[in-house]
C-alpha positions as CSV (number, residue, x, y, z in Angstrom):
1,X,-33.3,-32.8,34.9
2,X,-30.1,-32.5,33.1
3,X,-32.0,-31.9,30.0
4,X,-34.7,-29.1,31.1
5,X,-31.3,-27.4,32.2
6,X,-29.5,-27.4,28.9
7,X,-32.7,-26.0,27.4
8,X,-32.8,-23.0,29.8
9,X,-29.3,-22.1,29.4
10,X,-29.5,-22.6,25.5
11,X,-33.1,-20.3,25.7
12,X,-31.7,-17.1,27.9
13,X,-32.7,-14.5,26.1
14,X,-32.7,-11.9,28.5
15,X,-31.5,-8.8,27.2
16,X,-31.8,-5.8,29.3
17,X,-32.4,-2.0,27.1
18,X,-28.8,-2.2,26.3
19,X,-26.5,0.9,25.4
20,X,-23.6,1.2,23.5
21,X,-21.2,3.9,25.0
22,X,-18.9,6.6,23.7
23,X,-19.1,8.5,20.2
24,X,-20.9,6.6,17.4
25,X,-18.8,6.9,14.3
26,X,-19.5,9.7,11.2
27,X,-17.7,9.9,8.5
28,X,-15.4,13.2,8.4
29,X,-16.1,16.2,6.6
30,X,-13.5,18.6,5.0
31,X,-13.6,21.5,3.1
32,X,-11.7,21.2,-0.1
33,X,-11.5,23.7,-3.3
34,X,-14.2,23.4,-6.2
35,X,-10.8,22.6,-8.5
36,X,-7.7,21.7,-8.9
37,X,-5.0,24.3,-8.8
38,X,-3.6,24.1,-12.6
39,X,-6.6,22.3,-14.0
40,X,-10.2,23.9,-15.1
41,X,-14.0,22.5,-14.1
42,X,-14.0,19.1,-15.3
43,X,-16.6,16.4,-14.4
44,X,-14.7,13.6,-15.4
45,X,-12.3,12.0,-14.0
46,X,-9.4,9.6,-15.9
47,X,-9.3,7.3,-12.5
48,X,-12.7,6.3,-13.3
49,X,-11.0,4.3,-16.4
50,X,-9.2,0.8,-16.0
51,X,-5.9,0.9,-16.2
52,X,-5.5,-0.9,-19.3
53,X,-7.5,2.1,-20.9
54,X,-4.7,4.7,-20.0
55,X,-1.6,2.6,-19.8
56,X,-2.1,0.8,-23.4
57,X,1.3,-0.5,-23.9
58,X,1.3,-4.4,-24.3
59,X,4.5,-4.6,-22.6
60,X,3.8,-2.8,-20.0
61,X,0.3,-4.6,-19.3
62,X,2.1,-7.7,-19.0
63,X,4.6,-6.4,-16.7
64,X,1.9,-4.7,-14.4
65,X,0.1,-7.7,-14.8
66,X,3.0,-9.9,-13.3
67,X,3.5,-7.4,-10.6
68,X,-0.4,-7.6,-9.3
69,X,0.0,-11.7,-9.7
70,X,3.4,-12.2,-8.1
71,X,4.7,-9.1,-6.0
72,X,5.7,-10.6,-2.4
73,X,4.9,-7.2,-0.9
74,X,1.5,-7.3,-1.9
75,X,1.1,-11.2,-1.4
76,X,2.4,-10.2,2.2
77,X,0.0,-7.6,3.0
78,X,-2.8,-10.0,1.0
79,X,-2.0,-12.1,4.1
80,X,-2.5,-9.4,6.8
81,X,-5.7,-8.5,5.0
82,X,-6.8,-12.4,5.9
83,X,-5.7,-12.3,9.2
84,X,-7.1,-9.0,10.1
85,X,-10.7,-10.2,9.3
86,X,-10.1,-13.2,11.3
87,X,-9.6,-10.6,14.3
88,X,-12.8,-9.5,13.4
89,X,-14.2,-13.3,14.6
90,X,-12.3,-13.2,17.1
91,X,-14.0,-10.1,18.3
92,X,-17.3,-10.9,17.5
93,X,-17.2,-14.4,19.4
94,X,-17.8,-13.1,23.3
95,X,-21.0,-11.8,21.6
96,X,-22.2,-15.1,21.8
97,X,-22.3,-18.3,24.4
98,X,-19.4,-19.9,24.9
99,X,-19.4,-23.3,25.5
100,X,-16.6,-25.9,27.1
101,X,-16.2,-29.7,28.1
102,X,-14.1,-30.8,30.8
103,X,-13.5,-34.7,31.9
104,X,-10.8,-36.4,34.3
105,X,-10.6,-39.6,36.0
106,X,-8.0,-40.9,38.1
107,X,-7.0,-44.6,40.2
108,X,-5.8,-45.3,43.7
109,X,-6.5,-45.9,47.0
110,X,-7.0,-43.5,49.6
111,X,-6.3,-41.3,46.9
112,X,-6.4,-36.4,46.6
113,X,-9.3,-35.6,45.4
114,X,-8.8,-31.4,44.9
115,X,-7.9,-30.5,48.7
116,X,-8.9,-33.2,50.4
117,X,-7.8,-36.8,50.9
118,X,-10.8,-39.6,50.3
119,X,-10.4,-42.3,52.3
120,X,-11.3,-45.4,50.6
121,X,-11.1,-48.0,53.1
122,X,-8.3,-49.8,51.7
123,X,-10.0,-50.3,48.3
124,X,-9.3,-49.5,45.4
125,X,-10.7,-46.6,43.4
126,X,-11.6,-44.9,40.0
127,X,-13.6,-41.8,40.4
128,X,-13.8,-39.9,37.0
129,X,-16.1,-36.6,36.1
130,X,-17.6,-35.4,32.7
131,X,-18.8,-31.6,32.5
132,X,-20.1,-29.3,29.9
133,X,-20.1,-25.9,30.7
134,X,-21.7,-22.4,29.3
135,X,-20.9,-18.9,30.1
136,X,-22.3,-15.8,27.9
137,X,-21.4,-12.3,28.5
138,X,-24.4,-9.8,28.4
139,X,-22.8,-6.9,26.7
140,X,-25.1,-4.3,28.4
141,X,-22.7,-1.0,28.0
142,X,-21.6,-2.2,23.9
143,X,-17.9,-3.0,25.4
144,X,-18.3,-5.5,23.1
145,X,-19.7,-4.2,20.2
146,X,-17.6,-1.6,20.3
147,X,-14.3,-4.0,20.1
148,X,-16.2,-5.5,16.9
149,X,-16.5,-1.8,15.2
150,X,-13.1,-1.5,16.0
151,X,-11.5,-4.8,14.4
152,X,-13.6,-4.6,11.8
153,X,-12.3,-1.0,10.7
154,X,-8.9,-2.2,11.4
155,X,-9.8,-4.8,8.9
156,X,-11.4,-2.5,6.5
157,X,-7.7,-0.3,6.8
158,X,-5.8,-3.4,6.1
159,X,-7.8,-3.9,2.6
160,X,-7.1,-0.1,1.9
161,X,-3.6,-0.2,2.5
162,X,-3.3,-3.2,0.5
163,X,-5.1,-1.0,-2.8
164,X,-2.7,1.4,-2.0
165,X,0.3,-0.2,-2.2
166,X,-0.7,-1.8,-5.6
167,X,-1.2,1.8,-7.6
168,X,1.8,2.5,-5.7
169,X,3.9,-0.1,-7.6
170,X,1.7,0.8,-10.3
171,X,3.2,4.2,-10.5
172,X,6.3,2.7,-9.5
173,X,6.6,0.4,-12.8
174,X,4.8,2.6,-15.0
175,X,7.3,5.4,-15.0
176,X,10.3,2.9,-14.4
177,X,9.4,1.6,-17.7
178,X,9.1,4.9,-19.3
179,X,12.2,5.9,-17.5
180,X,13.6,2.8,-19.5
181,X,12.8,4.7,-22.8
182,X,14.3,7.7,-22.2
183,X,17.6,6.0,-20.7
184,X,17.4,3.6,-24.4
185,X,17.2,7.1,-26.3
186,X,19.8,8.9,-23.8
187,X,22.3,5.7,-25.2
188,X,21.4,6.2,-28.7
189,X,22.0,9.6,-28.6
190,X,25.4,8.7,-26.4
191,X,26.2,6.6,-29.3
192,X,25.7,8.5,-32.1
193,X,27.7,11.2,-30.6
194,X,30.7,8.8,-30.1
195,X,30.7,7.9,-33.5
196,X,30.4,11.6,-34.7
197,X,33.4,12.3,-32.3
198,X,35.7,9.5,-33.5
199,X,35.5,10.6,-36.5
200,X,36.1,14.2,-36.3
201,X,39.0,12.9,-34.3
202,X,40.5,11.0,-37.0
203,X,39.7,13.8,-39.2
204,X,42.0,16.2,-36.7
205,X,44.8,13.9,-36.3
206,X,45.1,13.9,-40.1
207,X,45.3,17.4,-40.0
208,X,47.3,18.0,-37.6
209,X,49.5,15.5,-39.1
210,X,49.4,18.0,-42.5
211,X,49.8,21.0,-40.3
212,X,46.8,22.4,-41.0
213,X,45.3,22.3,-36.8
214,X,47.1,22.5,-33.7
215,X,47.1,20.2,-30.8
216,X,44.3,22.5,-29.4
217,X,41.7,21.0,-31.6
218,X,42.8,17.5,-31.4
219,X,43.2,17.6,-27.4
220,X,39.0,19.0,-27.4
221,X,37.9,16.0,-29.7
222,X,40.0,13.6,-27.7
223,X,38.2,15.4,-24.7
224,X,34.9,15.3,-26.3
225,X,35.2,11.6,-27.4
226,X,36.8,10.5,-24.2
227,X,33.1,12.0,-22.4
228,X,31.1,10.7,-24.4
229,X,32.8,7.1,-24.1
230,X,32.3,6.8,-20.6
231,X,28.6,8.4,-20.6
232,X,27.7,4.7,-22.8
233,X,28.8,2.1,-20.0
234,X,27.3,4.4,-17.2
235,X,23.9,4.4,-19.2
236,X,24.2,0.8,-19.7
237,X,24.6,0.4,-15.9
238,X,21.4,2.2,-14.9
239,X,19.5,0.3,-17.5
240,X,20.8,-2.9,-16.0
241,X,19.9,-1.9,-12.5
242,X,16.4,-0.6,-13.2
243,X,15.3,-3.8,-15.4
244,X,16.7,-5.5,-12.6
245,X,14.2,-3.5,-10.0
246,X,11.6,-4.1,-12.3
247,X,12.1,-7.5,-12.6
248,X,11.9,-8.0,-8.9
249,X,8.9,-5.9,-8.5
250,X,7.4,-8.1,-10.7
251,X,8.8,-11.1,-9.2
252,X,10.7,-12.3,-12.3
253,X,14.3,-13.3,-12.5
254,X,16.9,-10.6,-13.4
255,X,16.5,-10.1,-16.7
256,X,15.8,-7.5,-19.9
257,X,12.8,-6.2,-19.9
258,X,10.7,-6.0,-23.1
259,X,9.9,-2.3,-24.1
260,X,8.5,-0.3,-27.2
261,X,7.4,3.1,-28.4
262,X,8.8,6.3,-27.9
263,X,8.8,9.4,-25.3
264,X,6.9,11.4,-27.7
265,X,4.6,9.0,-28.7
266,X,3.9,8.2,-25.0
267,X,3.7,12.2,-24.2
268,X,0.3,12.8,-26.1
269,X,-1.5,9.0,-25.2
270,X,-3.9,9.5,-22.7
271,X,-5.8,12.5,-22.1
272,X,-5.8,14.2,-18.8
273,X,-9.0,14.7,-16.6
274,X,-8.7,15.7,-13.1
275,X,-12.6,15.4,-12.1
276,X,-12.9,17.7,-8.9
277,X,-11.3,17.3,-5.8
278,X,-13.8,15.9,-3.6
279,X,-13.4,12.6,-5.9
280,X,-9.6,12.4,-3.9
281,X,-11.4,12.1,-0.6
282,X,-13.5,9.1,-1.8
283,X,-11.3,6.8,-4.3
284,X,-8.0,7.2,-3.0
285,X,-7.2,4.8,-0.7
286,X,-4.5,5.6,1.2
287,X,-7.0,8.1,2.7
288,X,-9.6,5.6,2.8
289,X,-7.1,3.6,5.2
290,X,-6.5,6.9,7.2
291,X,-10.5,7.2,7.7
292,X,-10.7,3.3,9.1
293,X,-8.0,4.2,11.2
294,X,-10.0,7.2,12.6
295,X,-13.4,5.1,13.1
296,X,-11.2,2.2,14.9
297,X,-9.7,5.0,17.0
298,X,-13.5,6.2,17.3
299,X,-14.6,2.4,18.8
300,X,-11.5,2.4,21.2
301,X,-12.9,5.3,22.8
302,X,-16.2,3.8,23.6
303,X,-14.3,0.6,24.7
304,X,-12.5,2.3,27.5
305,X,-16.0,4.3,28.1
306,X,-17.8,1.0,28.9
307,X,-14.7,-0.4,31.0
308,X,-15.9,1.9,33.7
309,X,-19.2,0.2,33.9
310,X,-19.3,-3.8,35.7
311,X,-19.5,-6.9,33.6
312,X,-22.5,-9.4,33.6
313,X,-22.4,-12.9,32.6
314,X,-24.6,-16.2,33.1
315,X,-23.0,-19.7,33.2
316,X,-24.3,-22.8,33.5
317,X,-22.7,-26.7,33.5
318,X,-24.0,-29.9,33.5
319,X,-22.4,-33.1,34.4
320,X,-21.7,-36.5,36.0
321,X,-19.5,-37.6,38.6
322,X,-18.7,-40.9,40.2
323,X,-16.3,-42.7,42.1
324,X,-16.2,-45.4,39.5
325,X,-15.3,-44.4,35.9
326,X,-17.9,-47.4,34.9
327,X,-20.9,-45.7,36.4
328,X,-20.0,-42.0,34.7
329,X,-23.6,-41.9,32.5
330,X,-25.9,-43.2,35.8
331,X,-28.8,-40.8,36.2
332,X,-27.7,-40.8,39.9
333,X,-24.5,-39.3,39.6
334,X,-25.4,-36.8,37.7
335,X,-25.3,-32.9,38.4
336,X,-26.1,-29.0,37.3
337,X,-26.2,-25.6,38.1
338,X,-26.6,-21.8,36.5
339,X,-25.7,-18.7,37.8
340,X,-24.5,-15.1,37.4
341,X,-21.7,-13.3,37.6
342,X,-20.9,-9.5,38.2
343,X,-17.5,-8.1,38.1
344,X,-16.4,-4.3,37.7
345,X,-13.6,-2.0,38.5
346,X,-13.9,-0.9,41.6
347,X,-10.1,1.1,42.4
348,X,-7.1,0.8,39.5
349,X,-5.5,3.8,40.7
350,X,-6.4,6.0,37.6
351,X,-5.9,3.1,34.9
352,X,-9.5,3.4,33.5
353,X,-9.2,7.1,33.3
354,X,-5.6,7.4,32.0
355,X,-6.8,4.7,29.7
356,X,-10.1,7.1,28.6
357,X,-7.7,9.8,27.9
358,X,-5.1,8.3,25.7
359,X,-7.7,6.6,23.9
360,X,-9.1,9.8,23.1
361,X,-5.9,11.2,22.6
362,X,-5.4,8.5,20.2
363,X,-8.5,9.3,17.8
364,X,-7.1,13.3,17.7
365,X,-4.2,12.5,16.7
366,X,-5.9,9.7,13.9
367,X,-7.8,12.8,13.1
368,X,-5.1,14.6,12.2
369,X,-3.7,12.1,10.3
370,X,-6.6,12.3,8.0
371,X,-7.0,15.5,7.5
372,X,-2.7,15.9,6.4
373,X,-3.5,13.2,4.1
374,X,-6.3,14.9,2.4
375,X,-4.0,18.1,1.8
376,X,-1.1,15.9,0.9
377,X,-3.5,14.4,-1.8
378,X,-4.7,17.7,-2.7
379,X,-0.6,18.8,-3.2
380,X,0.4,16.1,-4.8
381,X,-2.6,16.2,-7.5
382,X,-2.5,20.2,-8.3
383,X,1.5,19.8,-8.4
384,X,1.7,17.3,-11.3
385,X,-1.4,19.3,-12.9
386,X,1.1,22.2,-12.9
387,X,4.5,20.3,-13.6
388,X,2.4,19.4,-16.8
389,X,1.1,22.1,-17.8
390,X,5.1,23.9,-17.4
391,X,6.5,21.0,-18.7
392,X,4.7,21.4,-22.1
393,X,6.3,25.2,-22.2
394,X,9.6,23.3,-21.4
395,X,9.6,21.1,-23.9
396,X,8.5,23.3,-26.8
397,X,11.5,26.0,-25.9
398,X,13.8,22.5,-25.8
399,X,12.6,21.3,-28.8
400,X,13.2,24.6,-30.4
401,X,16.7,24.7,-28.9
402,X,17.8,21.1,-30.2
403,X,16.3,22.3,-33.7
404,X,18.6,25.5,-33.6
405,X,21.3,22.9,-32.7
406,X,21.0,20.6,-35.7
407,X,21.0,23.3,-38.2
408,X,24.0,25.3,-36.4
409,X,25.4,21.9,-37.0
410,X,24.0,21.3,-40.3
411,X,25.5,24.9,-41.5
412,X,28.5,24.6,-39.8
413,X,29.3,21.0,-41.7
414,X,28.1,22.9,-44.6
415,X,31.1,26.1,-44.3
416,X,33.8,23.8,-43.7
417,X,33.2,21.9,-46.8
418,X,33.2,25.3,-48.8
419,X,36.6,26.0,-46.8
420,X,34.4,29.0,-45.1
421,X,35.6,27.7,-41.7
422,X,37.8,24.7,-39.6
423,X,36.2,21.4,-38.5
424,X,36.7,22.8,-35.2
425,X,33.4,25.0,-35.7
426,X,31.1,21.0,-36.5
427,X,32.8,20.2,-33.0
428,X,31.7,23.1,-31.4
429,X,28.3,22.8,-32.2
430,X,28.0,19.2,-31.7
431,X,29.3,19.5,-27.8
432,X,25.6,21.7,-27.7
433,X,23.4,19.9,-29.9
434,X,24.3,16.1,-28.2
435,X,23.5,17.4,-24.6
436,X,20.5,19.2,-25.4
437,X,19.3,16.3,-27.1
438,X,19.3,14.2,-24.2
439,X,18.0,16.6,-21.9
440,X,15.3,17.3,-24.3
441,X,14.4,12.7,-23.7
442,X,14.5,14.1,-20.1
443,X,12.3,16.1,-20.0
444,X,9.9,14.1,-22.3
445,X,10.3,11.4,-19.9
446,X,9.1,13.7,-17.6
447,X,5.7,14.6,-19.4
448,X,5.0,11.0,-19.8
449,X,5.1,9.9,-16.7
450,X,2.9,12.6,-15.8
451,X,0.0,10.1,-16.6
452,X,0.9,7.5,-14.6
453,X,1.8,9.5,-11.8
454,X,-1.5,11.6,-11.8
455,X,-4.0,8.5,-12.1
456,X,-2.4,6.9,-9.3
457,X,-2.9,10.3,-7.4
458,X,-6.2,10.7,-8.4
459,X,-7.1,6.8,-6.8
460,X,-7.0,5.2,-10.0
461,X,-5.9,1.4,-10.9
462,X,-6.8,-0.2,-7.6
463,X,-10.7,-1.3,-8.2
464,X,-9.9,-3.8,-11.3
465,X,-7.4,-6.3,-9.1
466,X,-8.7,-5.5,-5.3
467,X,-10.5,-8.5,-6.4
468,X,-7.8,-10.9,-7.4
């Protein structure tokens, strides 16, 4: 008997015409411009590259290449990826018949059984049970179903914000590096202009010495040289605190960090193509990970639809009972039974409703989150387009003003060897030509890192280790 009971639980089948209530999921739409604002019509699009392709610095590489294999932030969130699709079991499983075993046994005389007291008649007794029990929950209203759609785009979020943070650190080491080169070339430059001050320094105290200055020129190169002294050790400080950031980003020990190349070699490397904006909504995944959260917001809506509507479920459980634990397995203490069960809300004192609302209230504001993401994208991507195409301006007029500089200088080294003019007139210049040099690696810096910062924008970088 026990056996054609099994069977039939094992064999229901019977599935009403089931629904799935609420709003089934579509994808948003948005209007967005045909182009970028600062870039023409362009079909292609650099993000479609690997990064290797537009970052091509060896050092570098292997940096980026320690970050992806050892960052703790992203082997964190690696983590919550796993765990989120394990909710997505989790969800899944009521879908399905569960199925439990339950055994007890007990000794005495006279002994509780439950409520009541069996009397034994003075002897001695071991009653024991074994059950094994069924239930499955039809999911007629997709209460169910729904909870699945919404773990898994909780899931699906998880992987995107993982993607995200890695071409965030991408950016994040890409122009930290080339912020390294510009501070290595900000030193030289402090250098160079501490030796160049020293000496007309020495050259002033001489003079001064013969009568031939005043204390007025020897108290501005003191000034000069004193300036430029402590400019070195500052620079040295913020090249030690950024290798050090990198290092941990990476997940190295504190350490140098291993560097080549030049701003203006870097400036003119990798060519820029913005594709068109529509490619933003589809690649980058930090609004990827906004669109999960709206279709998870979506499913929670239908969730707290379908909690209106009763629950149905069938259970079933075979066993054997005696009150001997010897004769447990004796076809005559055995015993079964299958049933249904109906529950539903019947008066919760506006829960369900409040509960509709805010779910609903949820998924607008989810909405909205979306669509400030896909203008911040938008921003972001037409403001480095410009900051570019400005900074190339910039850094023509700069490198015209550094050239003025170093002849000014040039000349002016050049009269006061002919005794056409003091040393004072080389100090002069030099207190120009020093400070515009190092802006001028500043704003180089800043045109370089221009690529980095725009492939990350445009959803670039991720693809190649999402898999690793």
């Amino acid at each position: 008997m026990n056996k054609r009971a099994l069977l039939s639980l094992a064999g229901v089948v019977v599935m009403t015409s089931a629904c799935t209530l609420g709003p089934n999921w579509e994808k948003p739409q948005m209007e967005v411009p045909a182009v970028f604002r600062g870039a023409g019509m362009s079909g292609s699009n650099m993000s479609d590259l690997p990064w290797q392709a537009v970052m091509k610095d060896r050092n570098l590489q292997a940096l980026l290449n320690d970050v992806f294999a050892h960052n703790r932030s992203l082997q964190a969130l690696e983590h919550n990826v796993e765990a989120a699709r394990q909710y997505v079991t989790m969800a899944r499983a009521p879908m399905f018949p569960w199925v439990n075993y339950g055994a007890s046994t007990s000794k005495g005389m006279n002994s509780a059984g439950g409520a009541n007291i069996t009397n034994t008649g003075g002897m001695t007794a071991n009653p024991a049970s074994t059950s094994l029990s069924a239930t499955w929950e039809i999911d007629l209203w997709g209460k169910l179903r729904r909870g699945v759609e919404s773990a898994d785009a909780s899931a699906a979020q998880a992987a995107e914000e993982l993607n995200n943070l890695r071409i965030s650190l991408m950016r994040q080491v890409a122009c930290g590096y080339l912020q390294l080169i510009m501070l290595d070339e900000q030193l030289r430059i402090t250098r160079n202009s501490v030796e160049s001050y020293s000496d007309t320094l020495k050259l002033f105290n001489d003079q001064l010495k013969e009568g031939v200055v005043d204390r007025l020129q020897v108290s501005s190169a003191q000034g000069a040289l004193a300036s430029a002294q402590a400019e070195a050790p500052a620079l040295e400080l913020q090249i030690a605190a950024l290798e050090n950031t990198l290092c941990m980003l990476a997940g190295r020990a504190p350490g140098r960090i291993a560097r080549s190349g030049s701003l203006k070699a870097y400036m003119n490397a990798s060519r820029v193509a913005a594709g068109i904006p529509a490619d933003v909504l589809s690649r980058r995944p930090d609004i990827r990970a906004k669109e999960q959260a709206m279709r998870a917001a979506n499913a929670d809506v239908g969730v707290a639809i379908a909690s209106y509507f009763p629950s149905i479920s069938l259970t079933g459980a075979v066993g054997f009972a005696s009150s001997d634990l010897r004769h447990t397995v004796r076809g005559s203490s055995q015993g079964w039974g299958i049933g249904a069960n109906l529950t539903g809300p019947l008066f919760q004192a506006g829960k369900l409703k409040a509960n509709e609302i805010a779910k609903k209230e949820a998924f607008m504001a989810a909405k909205a989150d979306y669509e400030q993401a896909v203008l911040n994208a938008l921003a972001e991507v037409a403001s480095t387009l410009v900051q570019r195409q400005k900074l190339r301006e910039v850094i023509s007029k700069q490198e015209a003003a550094v050239a003025a500089y170093e002849q000014t200088v040039s000349l002016a080294k050049q009269r006061y060897k002919e005794g056409y003019s003091a040393y004072f007139e080389v100090l002069d210049n030099q207190l120009r030509l020093f400070p515009a040099q190092k802006q001028l690696a500043n704003y180089r810096y800043q045109y370089a890192a221009c690529i980095p910062t725009l492939y990350t924008q445009l959803g670039g970088g991720w693809m190649e280790n999402s898999s690793k």
